[in-house]
C-alpha positions in Angstrom: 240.6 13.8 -14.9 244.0 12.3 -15.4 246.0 10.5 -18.4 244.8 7.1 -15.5 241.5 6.8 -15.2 241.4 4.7 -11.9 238.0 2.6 -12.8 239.4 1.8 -16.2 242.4 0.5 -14.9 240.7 -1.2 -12.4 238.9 -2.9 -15.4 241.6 -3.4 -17.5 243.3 -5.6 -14.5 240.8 -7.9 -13.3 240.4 -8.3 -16.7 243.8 -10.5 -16.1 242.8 -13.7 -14.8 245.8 -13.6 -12.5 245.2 -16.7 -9.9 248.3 -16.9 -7.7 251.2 -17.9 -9.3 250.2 -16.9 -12.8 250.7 -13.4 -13.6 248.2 -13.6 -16.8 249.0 -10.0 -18.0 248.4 -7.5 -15.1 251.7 -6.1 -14.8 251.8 -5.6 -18.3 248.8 -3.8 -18.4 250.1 -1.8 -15.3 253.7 -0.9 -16.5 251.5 0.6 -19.5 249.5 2.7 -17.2 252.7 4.2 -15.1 255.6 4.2 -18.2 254.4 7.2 -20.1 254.2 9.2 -16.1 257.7 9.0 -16.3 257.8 5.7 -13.8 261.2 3.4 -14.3 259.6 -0.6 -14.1 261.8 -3.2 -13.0 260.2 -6.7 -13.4 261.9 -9.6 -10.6 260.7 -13.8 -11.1 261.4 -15.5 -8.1 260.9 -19.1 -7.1 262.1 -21.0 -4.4 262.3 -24.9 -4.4 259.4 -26.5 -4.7 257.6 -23.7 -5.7 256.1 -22.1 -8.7 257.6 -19.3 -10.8 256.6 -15.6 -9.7 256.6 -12.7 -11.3 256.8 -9.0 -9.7 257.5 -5.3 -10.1 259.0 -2.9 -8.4 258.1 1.1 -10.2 259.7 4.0 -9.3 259.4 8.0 -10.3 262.3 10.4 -9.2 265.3 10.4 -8.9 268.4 10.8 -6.5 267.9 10.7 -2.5 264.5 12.5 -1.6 262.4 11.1 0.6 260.1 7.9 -1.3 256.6 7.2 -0.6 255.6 4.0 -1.3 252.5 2.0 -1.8 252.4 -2.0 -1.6 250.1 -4.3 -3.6 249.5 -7.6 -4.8 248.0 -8.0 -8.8 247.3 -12.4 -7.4 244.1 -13.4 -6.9 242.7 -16.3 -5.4 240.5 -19.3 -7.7 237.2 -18.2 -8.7 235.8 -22.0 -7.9 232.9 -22.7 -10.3 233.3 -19.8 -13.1 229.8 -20.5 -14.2 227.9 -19.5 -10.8 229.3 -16.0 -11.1 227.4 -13.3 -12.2 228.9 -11.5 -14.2 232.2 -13.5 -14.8 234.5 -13.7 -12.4 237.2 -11.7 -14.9 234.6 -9.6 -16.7 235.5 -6.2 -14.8 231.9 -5.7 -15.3 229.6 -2.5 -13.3 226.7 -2.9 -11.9 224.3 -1.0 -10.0 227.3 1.1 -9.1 229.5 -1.3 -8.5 232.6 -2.6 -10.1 232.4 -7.0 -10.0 235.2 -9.2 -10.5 237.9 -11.3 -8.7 240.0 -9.1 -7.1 238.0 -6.0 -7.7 238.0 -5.3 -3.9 241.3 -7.6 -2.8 242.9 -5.1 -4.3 243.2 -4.3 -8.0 241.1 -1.4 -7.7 243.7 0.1 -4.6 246.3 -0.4 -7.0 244.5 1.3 -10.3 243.5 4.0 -7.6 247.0 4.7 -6.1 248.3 4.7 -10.0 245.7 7.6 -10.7 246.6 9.3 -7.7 250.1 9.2 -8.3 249.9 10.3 -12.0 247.5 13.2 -10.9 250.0 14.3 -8.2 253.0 14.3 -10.6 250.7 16.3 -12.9 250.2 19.0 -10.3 254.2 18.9 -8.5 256.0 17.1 -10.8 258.8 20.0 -11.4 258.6 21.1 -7.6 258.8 18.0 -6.0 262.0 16.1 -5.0 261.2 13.5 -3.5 260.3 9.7 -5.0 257.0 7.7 -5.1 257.1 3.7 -5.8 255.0 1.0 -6.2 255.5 -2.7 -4.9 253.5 -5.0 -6.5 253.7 -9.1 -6.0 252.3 -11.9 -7.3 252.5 -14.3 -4.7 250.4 -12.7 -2.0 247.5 -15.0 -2.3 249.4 -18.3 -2.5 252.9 -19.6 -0.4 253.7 -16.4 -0.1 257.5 -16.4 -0.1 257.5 -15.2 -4.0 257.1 -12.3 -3.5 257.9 -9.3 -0.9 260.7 -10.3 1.1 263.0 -11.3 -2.2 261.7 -7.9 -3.7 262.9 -6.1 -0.9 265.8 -8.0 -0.8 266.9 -7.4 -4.0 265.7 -3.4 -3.9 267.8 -3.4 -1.0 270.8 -4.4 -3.3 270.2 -2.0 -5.3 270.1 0.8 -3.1 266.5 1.6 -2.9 265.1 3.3 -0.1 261.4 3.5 1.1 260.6 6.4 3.8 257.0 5.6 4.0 254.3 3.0 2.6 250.7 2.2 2.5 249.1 -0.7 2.1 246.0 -1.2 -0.2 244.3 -4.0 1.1 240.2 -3.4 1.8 240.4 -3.2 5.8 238.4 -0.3 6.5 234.7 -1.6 7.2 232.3 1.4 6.6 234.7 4.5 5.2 238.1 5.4 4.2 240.4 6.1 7.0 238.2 4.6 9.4 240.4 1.5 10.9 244.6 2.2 10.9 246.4 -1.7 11.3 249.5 -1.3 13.1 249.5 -5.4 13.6 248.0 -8.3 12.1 247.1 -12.0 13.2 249.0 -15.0 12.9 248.0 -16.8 10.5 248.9 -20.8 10.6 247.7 -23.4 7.8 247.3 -26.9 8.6 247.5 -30.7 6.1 245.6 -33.3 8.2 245.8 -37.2 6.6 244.3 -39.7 8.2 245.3 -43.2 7.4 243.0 -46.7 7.4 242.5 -49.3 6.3 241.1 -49.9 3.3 237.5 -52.4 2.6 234.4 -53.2 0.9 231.6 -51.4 2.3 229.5 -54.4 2.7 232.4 -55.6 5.5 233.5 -52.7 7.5 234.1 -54.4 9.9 237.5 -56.0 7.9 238.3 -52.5 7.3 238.7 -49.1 9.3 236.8 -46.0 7.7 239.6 -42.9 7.9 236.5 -40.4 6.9 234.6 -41.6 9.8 238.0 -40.7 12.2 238.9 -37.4 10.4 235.1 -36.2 11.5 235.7 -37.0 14.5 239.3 -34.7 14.8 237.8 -32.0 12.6 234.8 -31.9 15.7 237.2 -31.7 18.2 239.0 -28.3 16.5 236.1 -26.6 15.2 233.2 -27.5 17.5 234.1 -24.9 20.2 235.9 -21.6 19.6 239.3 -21.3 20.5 239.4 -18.5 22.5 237.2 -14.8 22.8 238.4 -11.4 21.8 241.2 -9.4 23.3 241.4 -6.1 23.5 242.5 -5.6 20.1 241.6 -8.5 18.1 238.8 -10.9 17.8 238.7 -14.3 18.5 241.0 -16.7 16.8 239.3 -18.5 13.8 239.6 -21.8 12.4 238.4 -22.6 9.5 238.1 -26.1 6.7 239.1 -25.0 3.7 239.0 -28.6 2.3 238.2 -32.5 2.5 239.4 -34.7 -0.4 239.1 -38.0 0.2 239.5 -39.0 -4.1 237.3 -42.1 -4.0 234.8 -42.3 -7.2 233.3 -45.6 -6.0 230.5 -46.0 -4.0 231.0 -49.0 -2.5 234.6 -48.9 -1.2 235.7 -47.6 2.4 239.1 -45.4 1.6 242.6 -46.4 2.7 242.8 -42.1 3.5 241.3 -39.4 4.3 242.9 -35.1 3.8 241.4 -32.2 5.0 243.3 -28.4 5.0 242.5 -26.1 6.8 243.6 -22.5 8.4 244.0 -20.7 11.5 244.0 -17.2 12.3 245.0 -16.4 15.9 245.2 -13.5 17.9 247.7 -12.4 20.9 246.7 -14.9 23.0 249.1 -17.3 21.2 251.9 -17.8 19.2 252.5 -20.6 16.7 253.8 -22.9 19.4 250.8 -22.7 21.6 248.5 -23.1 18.6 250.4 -26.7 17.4 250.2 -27.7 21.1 246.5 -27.3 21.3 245.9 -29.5 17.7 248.3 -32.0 19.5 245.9 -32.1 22.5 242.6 -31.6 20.6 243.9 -34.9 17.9 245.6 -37.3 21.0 242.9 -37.2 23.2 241.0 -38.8 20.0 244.2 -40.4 19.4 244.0 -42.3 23.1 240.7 -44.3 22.2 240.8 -47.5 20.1 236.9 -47.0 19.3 236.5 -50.7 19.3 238.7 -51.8 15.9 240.0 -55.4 16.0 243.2 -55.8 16.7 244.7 -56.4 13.6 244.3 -53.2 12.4 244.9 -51.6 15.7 244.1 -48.0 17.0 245.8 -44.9 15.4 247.9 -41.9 16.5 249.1 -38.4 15.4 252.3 -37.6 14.6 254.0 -34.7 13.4 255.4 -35.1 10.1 256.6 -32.0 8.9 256.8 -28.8 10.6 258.2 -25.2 9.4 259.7 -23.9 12.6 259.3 -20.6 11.4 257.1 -19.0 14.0 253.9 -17.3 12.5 254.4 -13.7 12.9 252.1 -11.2 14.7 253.6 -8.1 14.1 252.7 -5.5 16.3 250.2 -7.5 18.7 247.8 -4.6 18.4 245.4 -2.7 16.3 244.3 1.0 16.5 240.8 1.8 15.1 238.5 4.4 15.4 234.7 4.3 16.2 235.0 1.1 18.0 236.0 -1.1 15.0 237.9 -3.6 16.8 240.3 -5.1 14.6 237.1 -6.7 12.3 238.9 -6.9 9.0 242.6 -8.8 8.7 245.3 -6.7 6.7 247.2 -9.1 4.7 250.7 -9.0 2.9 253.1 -11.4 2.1 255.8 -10.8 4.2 254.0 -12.8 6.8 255.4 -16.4 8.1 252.7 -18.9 7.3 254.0 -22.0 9.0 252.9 -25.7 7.2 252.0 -28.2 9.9 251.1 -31.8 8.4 249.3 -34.3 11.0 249.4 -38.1 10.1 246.9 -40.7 12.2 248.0 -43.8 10.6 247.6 -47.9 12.5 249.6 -48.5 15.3 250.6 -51.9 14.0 
């Protein structure tokens, strides 16, 4: 057993209750862990506009120009939702049964105690005869916009000279053992704002209103009642998923001027970004076309893009390798991805 005792570490950062963009002590507790191996720890905060403050860190043992094996992390987490209807608490780092609980205990702050123990050991062992470098890359921004994080880091190792030969990635993709799926690609991933606009009435009279809750049903049918497409050879069928409705009405007995929903889209190789916002353009103006019998004063309603990131959601390598017949099941995930925002408006025609 090593100075790192990977389940301890593992405990000591989910112990951080580091929801993306708050860094809530995990690299602390990490730069602890690697300092006394002899690891150099660079800390970087970036945030662009309109964004929140990240923190990351960039560790590196050796020196001069061996070859540097990397591994790639993120210390985020996503929200808990209700705290109380976990068992244990969501940031106890508790074990059960066996089993080590906790937000982030699988997506991935045990990969990154685990890689820290394995480094440590390996230094322990070839330390003196070994020339080349080992690194760790770990972000904070993983789980939220996701432009926090990697691509400044790199970026501003890149200034700096540094130089990664090789790097592994610790997120939880392999379904039954270790080593059995290799990624070599990964979905697009695409996130959608909907609001739909009405008019806005007493319950008792909707017929001087015009119920956006009752329209927004209707669109979120027409993108999630059907699948969008079945499995290629390398990945499953593109998923879309509502991830939320918020309509922020706390009376009873009023019809609200607006309705939101979110939700996300992971798509395979039959697509690219492009295609995907054309088929939610069909899918919403074909609902779009029909007046469904509103008076004219308040008119039918269309879609209309409002804002769109032309940045094209990236499928990297279009394939996956896997043994056994694993096809792809589990998404890897970084932030280096492109995750495009699309907002759709319906609002009166008048």
């Amino acid at each position: 057993m090593g100075a790192i005792d990977p389940v301890s570490l593992a405990q000591a950062l989910i112990r951080c209750p580091s929801v993306t963009p708050a860094e809530a002590g995990t690299l602390g507790v990490l730069e602890q862990a690697l300092r006394p191996v002899g690891f150099k720890c660079w800390r970087q905060a970036f945030q662009a506009p309109d964004t929140a403050r990240v923190e990351n860190l960039y560790a590196r043992w050796g020196e001069g120009d061996g070859a540097c094996f990397a591994f790639a992390g993120h210390a985020d987490v996503v929200p808990v939702g209700d705290a109380a209807a976990w068992q244990p608490e969501p940031f106890a780092g508790e074990i059960r049964d066996g089993h080590l609980c906790g937000r982030g205990a699988a997506d991935m702050k045990s990969a990154i105690a685990c890689f820290a123990a394995a480094a440590e050991r390996f230094i322990a062992r070839r330390g003196r005869n070994f020339s080349g470098r080992i690194a760790l890359i770990i972000t904070g921004d993983e789980e939220g916009p996701s432009i926090n994080g990697t691509k400044p880091l790199l970026a501003w190792m890149k200034q700096r000279g540094e130089r990664l030969d090789a790097c592994v990635v610790g997120e939880p993709t392999n379904p039954e053992a270790l080593g059995d799926m290799v990624k070599i690609g990964r979905r697009g991933s695409l996130n959608g704002r909907l609001t739909v606009h009405g008019v806005q009435g007493h319950s008792a009279y909707p017929h001087l209103a015009d119920n956006p809750i009752h329209r927004m049903i209707r669109m979120l049918d027409a993108i999630t009642g059907e699948p969008m497409d079945e499995a290629t050879e390398h990945f499953q069928a593109s998923t879309l998923q509502v991830v939320s409705v918020d309509v922020g009405n706390p009376a009873t007995n009023v019809i609200p001027a607006s309705a939101r929903a979110v939700f996300n889209i992971r798509f395979n190789d039959r697509h690219t970004s492009d295609d995907v916002k054309r088929w939610l353009c069909q899918r919403f103006d074909a609902l779009g076309a029909i007046p469904e019998n509103v008076p004219a004063s308040v008119g039918g309603y269309w879609v209309r893009w409002v804002a769109v990131d032309d940045e094209e959601a990236e499928l990297a390598a279009r394939q996956t390798a896997h043994r056994d017949q694993h096809a792809g099941q589990l998404p890897a995930g970084n932030d280096a991805r492109t995750r495009p925002m699309i907002r759709l408006v319906t609002r009166d025609a008048a």
